[in-house]
py3Dmol code that shows the C-alpha trace and the ligand (Angstrom):
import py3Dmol

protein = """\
ATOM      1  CA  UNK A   1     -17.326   9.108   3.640  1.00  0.00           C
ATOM      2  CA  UNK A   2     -14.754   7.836   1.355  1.00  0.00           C
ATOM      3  CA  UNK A   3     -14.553   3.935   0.910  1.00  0.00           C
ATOM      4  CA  UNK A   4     -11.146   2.930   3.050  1.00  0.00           C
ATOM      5  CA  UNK A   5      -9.009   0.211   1.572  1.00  0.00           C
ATOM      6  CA  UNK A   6      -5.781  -1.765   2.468  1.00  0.00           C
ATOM      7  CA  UNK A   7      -4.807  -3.525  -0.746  1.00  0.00           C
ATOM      8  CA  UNK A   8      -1.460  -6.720  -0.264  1.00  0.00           C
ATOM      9  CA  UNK A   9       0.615  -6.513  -3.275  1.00  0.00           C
ATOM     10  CA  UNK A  10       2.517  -9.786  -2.875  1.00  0.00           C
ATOM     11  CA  UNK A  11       4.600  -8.924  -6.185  1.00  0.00           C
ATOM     12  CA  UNK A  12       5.954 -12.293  -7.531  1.00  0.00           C
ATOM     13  CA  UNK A  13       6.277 -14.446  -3.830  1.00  0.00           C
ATOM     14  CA  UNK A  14       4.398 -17.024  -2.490  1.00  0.00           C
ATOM     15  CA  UNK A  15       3.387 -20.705  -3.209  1.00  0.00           C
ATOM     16  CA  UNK A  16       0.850 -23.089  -2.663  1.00  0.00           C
ATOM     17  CA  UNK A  17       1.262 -23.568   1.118  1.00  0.00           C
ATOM     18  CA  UNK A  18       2.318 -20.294   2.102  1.00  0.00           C
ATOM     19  CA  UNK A  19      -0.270 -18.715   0.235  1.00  0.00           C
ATOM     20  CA  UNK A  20      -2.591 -20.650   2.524  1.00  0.00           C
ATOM     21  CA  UNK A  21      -1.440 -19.865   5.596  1.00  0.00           C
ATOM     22  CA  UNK A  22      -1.257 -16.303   4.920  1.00  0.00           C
ATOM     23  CA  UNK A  23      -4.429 -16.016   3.562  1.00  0.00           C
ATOM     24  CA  UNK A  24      -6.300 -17.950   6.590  1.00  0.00           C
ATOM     25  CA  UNK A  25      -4.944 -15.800   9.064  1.00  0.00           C
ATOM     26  CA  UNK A  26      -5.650 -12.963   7.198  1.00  0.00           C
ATOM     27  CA  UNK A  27      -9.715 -13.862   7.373  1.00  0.00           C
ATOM     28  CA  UNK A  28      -9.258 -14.556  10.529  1.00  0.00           C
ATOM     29  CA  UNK A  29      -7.385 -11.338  11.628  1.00  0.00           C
ATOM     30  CA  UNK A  30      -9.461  -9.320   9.933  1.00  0.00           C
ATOM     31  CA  UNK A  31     -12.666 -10.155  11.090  1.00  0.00           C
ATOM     32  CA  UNK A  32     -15.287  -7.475  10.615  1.00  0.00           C
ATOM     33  CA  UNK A  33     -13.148  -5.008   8.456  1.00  0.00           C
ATOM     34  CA  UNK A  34     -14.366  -4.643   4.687  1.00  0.00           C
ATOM     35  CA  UNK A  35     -12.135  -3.356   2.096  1.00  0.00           C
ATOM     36  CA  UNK A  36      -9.356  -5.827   2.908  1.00  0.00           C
ATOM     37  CA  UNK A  37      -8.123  -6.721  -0.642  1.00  0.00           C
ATOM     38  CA  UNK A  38      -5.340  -9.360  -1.703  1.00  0.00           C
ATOM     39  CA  UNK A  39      -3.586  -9.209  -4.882  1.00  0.00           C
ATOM     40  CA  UNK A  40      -1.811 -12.110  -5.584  1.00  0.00           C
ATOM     41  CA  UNK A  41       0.613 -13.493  -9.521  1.00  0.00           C
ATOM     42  CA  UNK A  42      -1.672 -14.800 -11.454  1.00  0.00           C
ATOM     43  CA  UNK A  43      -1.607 -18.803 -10.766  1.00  0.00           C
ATOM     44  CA  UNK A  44      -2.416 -18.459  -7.196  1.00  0.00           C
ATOM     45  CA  UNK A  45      -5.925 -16.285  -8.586  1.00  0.00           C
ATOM     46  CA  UNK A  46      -7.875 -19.698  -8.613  1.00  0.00           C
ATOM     47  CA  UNK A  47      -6.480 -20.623  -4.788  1.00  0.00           C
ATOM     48  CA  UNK A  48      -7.332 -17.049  -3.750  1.00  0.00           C
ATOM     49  CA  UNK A  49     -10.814 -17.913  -4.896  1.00  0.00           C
ATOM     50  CA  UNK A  50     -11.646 -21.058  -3.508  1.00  0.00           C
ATOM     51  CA  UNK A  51     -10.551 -19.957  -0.033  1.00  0.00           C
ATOM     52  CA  UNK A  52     -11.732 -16.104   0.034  1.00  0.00           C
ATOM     53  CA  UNK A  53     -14.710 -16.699  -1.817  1.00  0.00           C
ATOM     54  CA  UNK A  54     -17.771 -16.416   0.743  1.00  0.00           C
ATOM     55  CA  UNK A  55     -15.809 -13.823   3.141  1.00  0.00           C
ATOM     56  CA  UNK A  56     -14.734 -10.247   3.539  1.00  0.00           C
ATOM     57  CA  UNK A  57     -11.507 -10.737   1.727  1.00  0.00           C
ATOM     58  CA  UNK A  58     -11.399  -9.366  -1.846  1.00  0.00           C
ATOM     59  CA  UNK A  59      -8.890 -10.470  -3.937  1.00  0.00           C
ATOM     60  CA  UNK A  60      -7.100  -9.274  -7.630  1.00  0.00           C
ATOM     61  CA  UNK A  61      -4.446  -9.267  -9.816  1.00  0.00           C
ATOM     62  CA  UNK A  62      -1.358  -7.357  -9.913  1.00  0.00           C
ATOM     63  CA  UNK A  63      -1.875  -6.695 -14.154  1.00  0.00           C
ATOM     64  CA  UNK A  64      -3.514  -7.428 -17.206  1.00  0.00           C
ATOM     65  CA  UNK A  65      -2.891  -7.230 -20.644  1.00  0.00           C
ATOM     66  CA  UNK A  66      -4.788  -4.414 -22.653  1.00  0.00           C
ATOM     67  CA  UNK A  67      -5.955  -6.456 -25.508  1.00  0.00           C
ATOM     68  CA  UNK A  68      -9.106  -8.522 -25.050  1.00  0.00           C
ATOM     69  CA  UNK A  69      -7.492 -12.045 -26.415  1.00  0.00           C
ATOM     70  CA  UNK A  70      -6.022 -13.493 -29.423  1.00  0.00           C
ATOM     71  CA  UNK A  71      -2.228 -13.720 -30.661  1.00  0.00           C
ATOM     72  CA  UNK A  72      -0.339 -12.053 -27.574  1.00  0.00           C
ATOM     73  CA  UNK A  73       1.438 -14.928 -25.668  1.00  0.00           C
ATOM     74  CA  UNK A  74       2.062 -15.150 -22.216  1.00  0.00           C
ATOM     75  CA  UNK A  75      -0.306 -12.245 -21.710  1.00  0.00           C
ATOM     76  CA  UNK A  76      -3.581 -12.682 -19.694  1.00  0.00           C
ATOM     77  CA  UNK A  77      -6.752 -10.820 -20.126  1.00  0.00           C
ATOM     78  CA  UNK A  78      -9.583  -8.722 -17.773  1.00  0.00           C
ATOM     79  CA  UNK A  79     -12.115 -11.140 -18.067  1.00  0.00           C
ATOM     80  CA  UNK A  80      -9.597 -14.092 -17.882  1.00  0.00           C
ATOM     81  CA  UNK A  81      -9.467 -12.216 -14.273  1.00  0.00           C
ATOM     82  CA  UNK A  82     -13.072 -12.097 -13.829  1.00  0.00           C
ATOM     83  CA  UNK A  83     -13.310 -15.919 -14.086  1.00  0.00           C
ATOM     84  CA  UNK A  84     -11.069 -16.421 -11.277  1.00  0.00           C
ATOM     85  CA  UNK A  85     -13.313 -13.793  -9.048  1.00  0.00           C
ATOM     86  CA  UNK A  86     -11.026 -10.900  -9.090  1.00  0.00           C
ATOM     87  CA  UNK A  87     -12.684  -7.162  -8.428  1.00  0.00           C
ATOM     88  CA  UNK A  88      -9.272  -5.574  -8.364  1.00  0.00           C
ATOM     89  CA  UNK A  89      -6.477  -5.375 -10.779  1.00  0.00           C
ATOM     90  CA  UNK A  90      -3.268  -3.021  -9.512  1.00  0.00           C
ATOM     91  CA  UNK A  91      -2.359  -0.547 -13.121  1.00  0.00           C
ATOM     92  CA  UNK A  92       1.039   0.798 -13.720  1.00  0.00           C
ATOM     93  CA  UNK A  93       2.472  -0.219 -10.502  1.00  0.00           C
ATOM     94  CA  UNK A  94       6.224   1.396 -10.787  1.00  0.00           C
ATOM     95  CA  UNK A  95       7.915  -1.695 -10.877  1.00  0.00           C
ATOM     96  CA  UNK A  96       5.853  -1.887 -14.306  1.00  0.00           C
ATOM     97  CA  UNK A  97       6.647   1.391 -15.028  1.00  0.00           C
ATOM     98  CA  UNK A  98      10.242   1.167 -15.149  1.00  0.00           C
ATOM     99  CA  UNK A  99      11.008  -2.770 -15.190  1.00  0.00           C
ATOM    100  CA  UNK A 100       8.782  -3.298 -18.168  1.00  0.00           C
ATOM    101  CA  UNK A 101       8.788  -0.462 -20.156  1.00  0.00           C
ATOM    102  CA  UNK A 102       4.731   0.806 -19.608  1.00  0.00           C
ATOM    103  CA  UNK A 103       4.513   4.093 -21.028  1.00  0.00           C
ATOM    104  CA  UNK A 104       1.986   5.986 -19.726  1.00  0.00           C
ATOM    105  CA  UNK A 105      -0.243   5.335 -22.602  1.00  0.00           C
ATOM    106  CA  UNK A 106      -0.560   1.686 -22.248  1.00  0.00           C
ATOM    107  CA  UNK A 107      -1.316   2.686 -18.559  1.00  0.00           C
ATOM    108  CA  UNK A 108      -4.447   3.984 -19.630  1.00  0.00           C
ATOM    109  CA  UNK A 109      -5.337   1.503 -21.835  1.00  0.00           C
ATOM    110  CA  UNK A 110      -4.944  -1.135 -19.482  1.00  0.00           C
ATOM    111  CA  UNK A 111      -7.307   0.743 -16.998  1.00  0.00           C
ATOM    112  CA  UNK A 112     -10.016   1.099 -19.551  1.00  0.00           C
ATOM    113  CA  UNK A 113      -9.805  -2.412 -20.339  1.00  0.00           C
ATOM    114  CA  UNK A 114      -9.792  -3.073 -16.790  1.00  0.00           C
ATOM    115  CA  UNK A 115     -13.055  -1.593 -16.427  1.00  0.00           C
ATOM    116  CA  UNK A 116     -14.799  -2.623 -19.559  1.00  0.00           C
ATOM    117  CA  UNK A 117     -14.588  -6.146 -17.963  1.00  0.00           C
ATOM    118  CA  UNK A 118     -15.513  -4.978 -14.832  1.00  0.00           C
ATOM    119  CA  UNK A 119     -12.758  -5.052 -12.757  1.00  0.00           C
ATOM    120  CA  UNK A 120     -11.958  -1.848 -10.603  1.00  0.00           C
ATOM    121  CA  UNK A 121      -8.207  -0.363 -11.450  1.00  0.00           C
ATOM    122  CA  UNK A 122      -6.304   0.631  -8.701  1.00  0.00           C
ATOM    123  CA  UNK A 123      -3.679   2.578 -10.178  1.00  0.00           C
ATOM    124  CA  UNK A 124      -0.695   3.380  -9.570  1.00  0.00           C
ATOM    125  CA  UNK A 125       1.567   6.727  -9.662  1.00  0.00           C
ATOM    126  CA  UNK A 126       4.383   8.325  -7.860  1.00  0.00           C
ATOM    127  CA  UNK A 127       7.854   9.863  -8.369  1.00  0.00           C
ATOM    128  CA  UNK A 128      11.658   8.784  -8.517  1.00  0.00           C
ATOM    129  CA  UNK A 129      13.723  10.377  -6.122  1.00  0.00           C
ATOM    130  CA  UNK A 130      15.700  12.466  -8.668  1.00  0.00           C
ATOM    131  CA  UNK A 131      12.447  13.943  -9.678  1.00  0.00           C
ATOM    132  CA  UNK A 132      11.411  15.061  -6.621  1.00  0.00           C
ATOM    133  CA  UNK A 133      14.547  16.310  -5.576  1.00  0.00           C
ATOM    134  CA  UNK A 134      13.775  18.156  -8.779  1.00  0.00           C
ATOM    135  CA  UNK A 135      10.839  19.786  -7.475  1.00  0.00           C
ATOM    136  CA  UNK A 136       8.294  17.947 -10.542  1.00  0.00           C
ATOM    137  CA  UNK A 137       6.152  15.642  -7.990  1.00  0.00           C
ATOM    138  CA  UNK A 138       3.479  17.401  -9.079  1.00  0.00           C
ATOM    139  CA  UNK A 139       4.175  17.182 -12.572  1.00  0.00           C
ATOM    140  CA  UNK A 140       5.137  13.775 -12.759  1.00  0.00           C
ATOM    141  CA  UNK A 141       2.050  12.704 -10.886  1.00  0.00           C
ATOM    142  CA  UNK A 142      -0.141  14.917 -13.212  1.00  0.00           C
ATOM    143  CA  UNK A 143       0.222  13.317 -16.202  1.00  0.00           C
ATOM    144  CA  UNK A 144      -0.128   9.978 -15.113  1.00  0.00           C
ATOM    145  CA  UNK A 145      -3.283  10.859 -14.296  1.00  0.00           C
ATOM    146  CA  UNK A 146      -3.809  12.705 -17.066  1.00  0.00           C
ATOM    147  CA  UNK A 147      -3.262   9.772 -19.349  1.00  0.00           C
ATOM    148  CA  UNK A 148      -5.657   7.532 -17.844  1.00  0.00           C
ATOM    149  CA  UNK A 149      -8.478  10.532 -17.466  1.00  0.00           C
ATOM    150  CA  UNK A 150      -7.531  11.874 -20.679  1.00  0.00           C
ATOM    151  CA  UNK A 151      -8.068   8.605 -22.169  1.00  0.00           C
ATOM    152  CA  UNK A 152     -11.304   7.024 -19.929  1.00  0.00           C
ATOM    153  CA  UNK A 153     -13.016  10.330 -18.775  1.00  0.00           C
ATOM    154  CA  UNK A 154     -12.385  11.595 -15.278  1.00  0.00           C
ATOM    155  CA  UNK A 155     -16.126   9.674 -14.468  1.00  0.00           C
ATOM    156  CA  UNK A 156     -14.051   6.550 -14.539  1.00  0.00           C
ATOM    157  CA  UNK A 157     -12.878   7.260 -11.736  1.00  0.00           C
ATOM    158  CA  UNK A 158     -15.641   6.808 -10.204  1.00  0.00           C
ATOM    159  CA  UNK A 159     -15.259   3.281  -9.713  1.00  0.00           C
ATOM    160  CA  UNK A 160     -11.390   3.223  -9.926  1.00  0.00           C
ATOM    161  CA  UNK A 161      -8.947   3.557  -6.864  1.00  0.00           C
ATOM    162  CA  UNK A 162      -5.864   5.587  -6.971  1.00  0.00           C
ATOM    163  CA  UNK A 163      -2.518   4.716  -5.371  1.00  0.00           C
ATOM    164  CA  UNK A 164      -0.226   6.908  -4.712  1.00  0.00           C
ATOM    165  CA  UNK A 165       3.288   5.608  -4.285  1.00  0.00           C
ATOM    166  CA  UNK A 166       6.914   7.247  -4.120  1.00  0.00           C
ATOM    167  CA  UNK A 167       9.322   5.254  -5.978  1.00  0.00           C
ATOM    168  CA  UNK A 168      11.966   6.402  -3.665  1.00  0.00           C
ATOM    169  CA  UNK A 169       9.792   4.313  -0.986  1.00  0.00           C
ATOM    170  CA  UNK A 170       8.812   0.913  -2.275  1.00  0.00           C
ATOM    171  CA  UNK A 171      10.621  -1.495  -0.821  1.00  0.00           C
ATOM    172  CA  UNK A 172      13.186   0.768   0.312  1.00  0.00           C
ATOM    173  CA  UNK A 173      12.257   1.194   4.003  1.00  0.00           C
ATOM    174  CA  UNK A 174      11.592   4.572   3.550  1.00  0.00           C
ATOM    175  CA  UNK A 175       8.089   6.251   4.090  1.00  0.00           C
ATOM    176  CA  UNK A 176       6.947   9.203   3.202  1.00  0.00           C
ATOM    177  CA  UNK A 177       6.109  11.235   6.101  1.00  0.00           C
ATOM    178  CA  UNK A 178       2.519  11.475   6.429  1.00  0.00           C
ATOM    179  CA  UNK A 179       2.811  15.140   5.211  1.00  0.00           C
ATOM    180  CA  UNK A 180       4.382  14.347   2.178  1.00  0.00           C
ATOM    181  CA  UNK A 181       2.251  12.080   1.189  1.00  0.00           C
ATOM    182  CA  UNK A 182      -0.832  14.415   2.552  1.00  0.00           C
ATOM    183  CA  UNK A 183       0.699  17.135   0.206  1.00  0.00           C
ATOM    184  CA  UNK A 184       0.401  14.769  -3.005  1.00  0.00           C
ATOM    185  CA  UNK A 185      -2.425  13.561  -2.251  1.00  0.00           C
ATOM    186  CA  UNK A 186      -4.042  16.616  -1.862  1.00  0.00           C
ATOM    187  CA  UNK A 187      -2.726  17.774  -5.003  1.00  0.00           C
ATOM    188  CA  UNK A 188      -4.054  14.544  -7.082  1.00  0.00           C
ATOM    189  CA  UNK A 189      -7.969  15.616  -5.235  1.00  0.00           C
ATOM    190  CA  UNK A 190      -7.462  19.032  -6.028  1.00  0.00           C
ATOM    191  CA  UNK A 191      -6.475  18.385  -9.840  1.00  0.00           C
ATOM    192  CA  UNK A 192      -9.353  16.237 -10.266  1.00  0.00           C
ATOM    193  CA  UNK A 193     -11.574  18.429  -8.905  1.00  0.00           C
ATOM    194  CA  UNK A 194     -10.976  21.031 -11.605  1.00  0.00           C
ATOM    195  CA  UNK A 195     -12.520  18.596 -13.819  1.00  0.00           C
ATOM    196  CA  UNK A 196     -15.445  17.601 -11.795  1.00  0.00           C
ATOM    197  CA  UNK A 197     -15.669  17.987  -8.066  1.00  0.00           C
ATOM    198  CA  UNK A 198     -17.935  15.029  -7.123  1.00  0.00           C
ATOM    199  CA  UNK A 199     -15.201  12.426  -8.601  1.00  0.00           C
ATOM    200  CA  UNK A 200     -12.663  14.392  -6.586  1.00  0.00           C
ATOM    201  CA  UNK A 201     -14.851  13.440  -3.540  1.00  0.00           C
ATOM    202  CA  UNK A 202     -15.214  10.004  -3.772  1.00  0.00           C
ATOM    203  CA  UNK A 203     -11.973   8.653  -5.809  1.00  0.00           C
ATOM    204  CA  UNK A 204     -10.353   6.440  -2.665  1.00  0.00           C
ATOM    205  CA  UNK A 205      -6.689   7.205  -2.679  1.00  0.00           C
ATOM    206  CA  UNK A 206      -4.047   4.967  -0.963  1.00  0.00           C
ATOM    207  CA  UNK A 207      -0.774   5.432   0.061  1.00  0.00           C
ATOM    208  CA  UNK A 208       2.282   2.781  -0.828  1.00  0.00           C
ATOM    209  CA  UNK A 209       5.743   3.121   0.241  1.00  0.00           C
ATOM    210  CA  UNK A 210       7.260   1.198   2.980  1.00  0.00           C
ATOM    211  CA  UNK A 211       4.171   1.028   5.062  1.00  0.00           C
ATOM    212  CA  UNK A 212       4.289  -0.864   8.295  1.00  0.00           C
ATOM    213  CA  UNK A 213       2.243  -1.498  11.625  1.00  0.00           C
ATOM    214  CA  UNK A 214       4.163   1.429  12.954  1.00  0.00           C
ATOM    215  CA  UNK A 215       3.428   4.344  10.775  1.00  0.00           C
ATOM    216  CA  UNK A 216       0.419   3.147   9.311  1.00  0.00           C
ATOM    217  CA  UNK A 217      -2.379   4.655  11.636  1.00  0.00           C
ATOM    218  CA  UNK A 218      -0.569   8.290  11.381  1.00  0.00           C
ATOM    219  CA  UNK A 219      -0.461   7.674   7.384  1.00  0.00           C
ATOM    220  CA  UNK A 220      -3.983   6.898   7.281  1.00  0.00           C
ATOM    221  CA  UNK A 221      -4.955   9.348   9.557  1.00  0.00           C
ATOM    222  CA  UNK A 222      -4.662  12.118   7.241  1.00  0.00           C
ATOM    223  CA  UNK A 223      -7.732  13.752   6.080  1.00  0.00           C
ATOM    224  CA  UNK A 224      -6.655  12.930   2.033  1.00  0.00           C
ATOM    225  CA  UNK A 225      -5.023   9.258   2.543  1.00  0.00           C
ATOM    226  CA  UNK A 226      -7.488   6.525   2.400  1.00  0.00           C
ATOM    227  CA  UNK A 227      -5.789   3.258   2.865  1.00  0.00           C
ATOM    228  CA  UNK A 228      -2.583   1.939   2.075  1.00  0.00           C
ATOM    229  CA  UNK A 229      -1.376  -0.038  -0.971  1.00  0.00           C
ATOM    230  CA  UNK A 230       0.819  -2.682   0.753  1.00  0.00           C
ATOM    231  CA  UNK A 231       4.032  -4.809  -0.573  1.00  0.00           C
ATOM    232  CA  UNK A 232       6.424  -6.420   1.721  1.00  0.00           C
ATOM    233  CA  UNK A 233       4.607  -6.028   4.573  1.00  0.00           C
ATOM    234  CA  UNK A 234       1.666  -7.873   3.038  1.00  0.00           C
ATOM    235  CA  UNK A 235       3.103 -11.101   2.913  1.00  0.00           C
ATOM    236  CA  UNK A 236       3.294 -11.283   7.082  1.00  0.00           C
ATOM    237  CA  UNK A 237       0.111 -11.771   8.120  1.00  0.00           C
ATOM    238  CA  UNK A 238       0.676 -10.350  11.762  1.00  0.00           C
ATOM    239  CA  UNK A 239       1.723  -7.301   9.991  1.00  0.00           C
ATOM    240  CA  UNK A 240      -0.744  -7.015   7.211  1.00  0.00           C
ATOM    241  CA  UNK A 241      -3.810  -7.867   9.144  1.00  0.00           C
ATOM    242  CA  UNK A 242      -2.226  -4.669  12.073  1.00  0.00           C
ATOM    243  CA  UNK A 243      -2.044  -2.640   8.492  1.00  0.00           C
ATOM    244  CA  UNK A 244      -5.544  -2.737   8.256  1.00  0.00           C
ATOM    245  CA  UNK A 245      -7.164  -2.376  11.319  1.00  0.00           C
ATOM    246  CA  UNK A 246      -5.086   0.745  11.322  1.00  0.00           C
ATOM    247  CA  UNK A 247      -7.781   2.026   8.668  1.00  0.00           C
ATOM    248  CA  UNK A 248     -10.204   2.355  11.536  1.00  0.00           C
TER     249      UNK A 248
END
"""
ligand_1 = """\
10
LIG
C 4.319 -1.851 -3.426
O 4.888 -2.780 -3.964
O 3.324 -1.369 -3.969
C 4.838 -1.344 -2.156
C 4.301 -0.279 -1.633
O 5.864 -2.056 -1.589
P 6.447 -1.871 -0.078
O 5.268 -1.776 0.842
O 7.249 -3.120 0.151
O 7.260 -0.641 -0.086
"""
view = py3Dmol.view(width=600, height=400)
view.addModel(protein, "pdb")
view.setStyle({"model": 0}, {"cartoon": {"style": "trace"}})
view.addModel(ligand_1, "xyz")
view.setStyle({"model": 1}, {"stick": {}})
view.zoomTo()
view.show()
């Protein structure tokens, strides 16, 4: 049995008092679940610990920098995340990708140094729309994966999760349908597992793309989709805390 998870990306939204609210009701309206995980910008990290330390909420970060510390300003490092509790950090979420320039090299380098401090990567791949309408999905996918194994070992996955998310979907209202998604999912197990079969097993992989209360359930009910990487959605607690009970 693979580990299910339902991961908030907030992006850059919330403040103090919001953040509060949300994440109360979230505790509350999750009761009994576990792998309920918030990732919230970085100056909320220390507010996301006092009030989620002690229950089933995890919480992370939505990046790091790949340098341990020194001369790199405005840049915050893994274990700068560890001292504010954090067991996740999202990797190469697209906006990253394509906003910020991260090749798929510094991908991979962020996701080691993710893990050398202990934090578990939940990283991120997925194609534009032009590229699947190009019929390279698979290709595109591959070597983003590729990079990080290539440059970690496909045993880090082991204690990695893997997100896959269309571009074409975030924040766009439009979902894969749960056999499109199925398909590339099944693809991403299936590649791994040429490497080494056990990995391929256990590597959680979540869907993100427009998820909602509605389609969640029939998402996650597909035997290669194990959780849901969530954005807008996230930040409505009604919604979010619906998202994951959907996980069963
Ligand atoms: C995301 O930001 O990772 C995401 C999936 O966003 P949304 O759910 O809003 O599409």
């Amino acid at each position: 049995m693979r580990q299910k998870i339902v991961a908030g990306n907030w992006k850059m939204n919330g403040s103090l008092a919001d953040n509060e609210a949300l994440l109360k009701e979230v505790v509350a309206g999750t009761e009994g679940l576990s792998g309920v995980v918030c990732c919230s910008p970085y100056p909320y990290l220390f507010q996301l610990q006092g009030l989620l330390e002690g229950t089933h909420v995890a919480w992370g970060a939505q990046n790091l920098s790949q340098y341990e510390k020194g001369a790199y300003t405005g840049e915050v490092s893994a274990s700068m995340l560890k001292d504010f509790g954090c067991s996740y950090v999202i990797i190469g979420h697209s906006e990253r990708r394509t906003i910020f320039g991260e090749t798929s090299m510094t991908v991979a380098e962020k996701f080691k140094a993710a893990q050398e401090a202990g934090l578990i990567p939940i990283l991120c791949v997925g194609e534009t729309l032009a590229e699947r309408e190009a019929g390279i999905t698979e290709a595109v996918v591959g070597e983003q994966i590729d990079a990080v194994i290539g440059y970690s070992g496909v045993e880090a996955l082991n204690s990695a999760v893997i997100a896959y998310e269309p571009v074409w979907a975030i924040g766009t209202g439009k979902t894969a349908t749960p056999e499109q998604a199925q398909d590339v999912h099944r693809h991403l197990r299936e590649r791994i597992a040429l490497m080494d079969s056990d990995v391929a097993g256990k590597v959680p992989i979540l869907y993100g793309g427009s998820v909602k209360a509605a389609n969640a359930a029939e998402l996650f009910g597909m035997p290669d989709i194990d959780g849901g990487l969530i954005g807008g959605a996230s930040l409505v607690s009604r919604d979010f805390c619906d998202i994951c009970r959907a996980m069963g």
